[in-house]
C-alpha positions as CSV (number, residue, x, y, z in Angstrom):
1,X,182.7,55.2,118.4
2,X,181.4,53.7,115.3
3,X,177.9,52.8,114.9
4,X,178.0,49.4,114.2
5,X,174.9,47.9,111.4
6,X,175.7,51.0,109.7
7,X,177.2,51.4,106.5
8,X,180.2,53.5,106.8
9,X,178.5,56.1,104.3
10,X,175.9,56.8,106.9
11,X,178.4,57.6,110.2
12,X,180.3,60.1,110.4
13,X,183.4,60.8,108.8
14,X,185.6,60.8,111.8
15,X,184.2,57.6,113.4
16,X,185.2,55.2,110.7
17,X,187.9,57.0,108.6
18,X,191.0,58.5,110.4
19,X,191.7,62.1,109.6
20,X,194.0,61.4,106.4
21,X,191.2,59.8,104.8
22,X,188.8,62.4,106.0
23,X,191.0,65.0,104.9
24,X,191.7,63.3,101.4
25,X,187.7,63.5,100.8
26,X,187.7,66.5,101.7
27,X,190.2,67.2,98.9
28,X,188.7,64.8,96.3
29,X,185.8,67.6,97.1
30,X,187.1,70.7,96.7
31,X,188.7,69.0,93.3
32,X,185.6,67.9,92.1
33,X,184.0,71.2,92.6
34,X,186.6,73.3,91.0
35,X,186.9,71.2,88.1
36,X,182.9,71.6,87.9
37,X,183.8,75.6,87.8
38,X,186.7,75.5,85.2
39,X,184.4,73.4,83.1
40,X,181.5,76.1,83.4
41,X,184.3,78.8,82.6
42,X,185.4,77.3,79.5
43,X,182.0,76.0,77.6
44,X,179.8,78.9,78.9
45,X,182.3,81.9,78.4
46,X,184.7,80.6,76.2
47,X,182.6,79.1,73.5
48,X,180.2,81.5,73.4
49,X,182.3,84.6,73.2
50,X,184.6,82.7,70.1
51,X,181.5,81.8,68.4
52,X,179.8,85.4,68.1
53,X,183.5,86.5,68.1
54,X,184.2,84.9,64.4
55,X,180.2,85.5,63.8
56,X,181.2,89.3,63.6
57,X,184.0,88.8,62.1
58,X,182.4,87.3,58.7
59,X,180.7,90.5,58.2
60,X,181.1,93.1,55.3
61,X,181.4,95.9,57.7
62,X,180.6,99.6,55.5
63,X,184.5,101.4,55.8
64,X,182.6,104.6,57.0
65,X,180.9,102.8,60.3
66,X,182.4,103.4,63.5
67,X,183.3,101.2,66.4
68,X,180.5,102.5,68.6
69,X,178.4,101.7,65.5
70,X,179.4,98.3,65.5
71,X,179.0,97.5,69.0
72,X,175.2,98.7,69.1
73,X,174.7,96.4,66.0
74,X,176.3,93.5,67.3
75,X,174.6,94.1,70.7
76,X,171.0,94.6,69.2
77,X,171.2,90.8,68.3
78,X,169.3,88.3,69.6
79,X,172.0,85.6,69.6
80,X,174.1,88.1,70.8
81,X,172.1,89.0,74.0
82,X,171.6,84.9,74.3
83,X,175.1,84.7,74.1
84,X,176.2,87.3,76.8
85,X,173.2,86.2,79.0
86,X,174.7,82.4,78.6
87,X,178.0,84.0,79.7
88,X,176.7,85.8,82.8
89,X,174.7,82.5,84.0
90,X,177.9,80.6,83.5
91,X,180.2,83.1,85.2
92,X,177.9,82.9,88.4
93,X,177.5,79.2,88.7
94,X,181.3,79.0,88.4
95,X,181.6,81.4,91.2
96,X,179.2,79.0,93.4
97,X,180.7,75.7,92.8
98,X,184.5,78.1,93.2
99,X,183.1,79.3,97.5
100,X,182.0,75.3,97.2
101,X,185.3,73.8,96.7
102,X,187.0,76.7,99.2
103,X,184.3,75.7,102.1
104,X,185.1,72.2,101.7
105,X,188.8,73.2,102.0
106,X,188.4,75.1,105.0
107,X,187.1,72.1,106.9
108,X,190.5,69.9,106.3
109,X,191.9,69.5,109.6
110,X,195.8,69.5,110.5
């Protein structure tokens, strides 16, 4: 039964909606929340890996250095370390708002 003098917002979703409608929130969800995720992805992996990416590639690199060489160097960097730090951050909150959008999925109802 609805509860009438309520806003529909406030009751719950199977009083005043019928299960399509549930279930298409339910879906508008999940979208929103994986989209949230590929958005994290792409600006805080992506960007940061191309930026120090061409950063190191600018450099006048001595033809007797090694690759091990090179990695230590680039790693000793601060904007480096900011950058894989900003990376790891991302990486995670994508993987929360990711088990967000798959809860909200498991609740659709046949």
């Amino acid at each position: 039964m609805p509860y009438f003098g309520q806003p529909p917002w406030q009751c719950r979703l199977g009083d005043v909606m019928g299960k399509s409608a549930a279930n298409e929130r339910l879906k508008l969800r999940a979208t929103f929340y994986n989209n949230i995720a590929v958005g994290l992805v792409i600006t805080g992996i992506a960007a940061p890996y191309f930026a120090t990416a061409s950063r190191n590639n600018e450099r006048n690199w001595p033809p007797d250095i090694g690759a091990w060489e090179r990695i230590t160097a680039i790693f000793s960097e601060p904007s480096t370390q900011l950058a894989v730090g900003i990376m790891a951050v991302s990486f995670a909150a994508a993987l929360q708002f990711r088990r967000a959008a798959e809860r909200a999925i498991v609740k659709i109802e046949d």
